[in-house]
N, C-alpha and C positions, 0 to 999 in steps of 0.2 A: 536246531536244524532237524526237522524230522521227529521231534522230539526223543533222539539219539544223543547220544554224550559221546563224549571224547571215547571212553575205552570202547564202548559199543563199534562207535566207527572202524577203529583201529583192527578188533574184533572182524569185523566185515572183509578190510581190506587185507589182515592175513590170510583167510579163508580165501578170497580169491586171489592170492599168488600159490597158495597152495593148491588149489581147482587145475589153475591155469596156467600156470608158470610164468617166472619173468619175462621169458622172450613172445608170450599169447597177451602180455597185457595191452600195449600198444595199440596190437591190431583191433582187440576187444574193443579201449576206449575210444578208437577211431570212428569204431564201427556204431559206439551208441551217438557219440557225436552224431555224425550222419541220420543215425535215425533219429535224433532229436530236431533236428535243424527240419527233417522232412516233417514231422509232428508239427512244427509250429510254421513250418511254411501251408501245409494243409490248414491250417487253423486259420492262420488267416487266410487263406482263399473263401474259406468257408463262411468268415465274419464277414469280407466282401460282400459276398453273392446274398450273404441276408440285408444286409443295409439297401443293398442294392433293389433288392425285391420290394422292401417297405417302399422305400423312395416312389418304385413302379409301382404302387397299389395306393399310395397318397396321391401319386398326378391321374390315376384313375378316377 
């Protein structure tokens, strides 16, 4: 994954309960949720809108 190992990982996620605390993680991984979920909904808007354009520039 990432080209990450086990302890690296692990590594990671002490480092952010230490940043952040147990009761900040939650909200945190809520919060990248969300912004992932916007990431890939933009993403595909955006692969829409191109198909979309080919399509209009073939029936031209």
């Amino acid at each position: 994954m990432f080209g990450l190992g086990t302890q690296e990982l692990i590594l990671i996620a002490v480092v952010i309960l230490v940043l952040f605390g147990a009761k900040k993680i939650p909200d945190f991984m809520q919060g990248l949720g969300k912004g992932i979920k916007e990431f890939k909904k933009a993403s595909t808007d955006i692969e829409k809108d191109i198909t979309k354009s080919i399509e209009d520039k073939k029936e031209v």
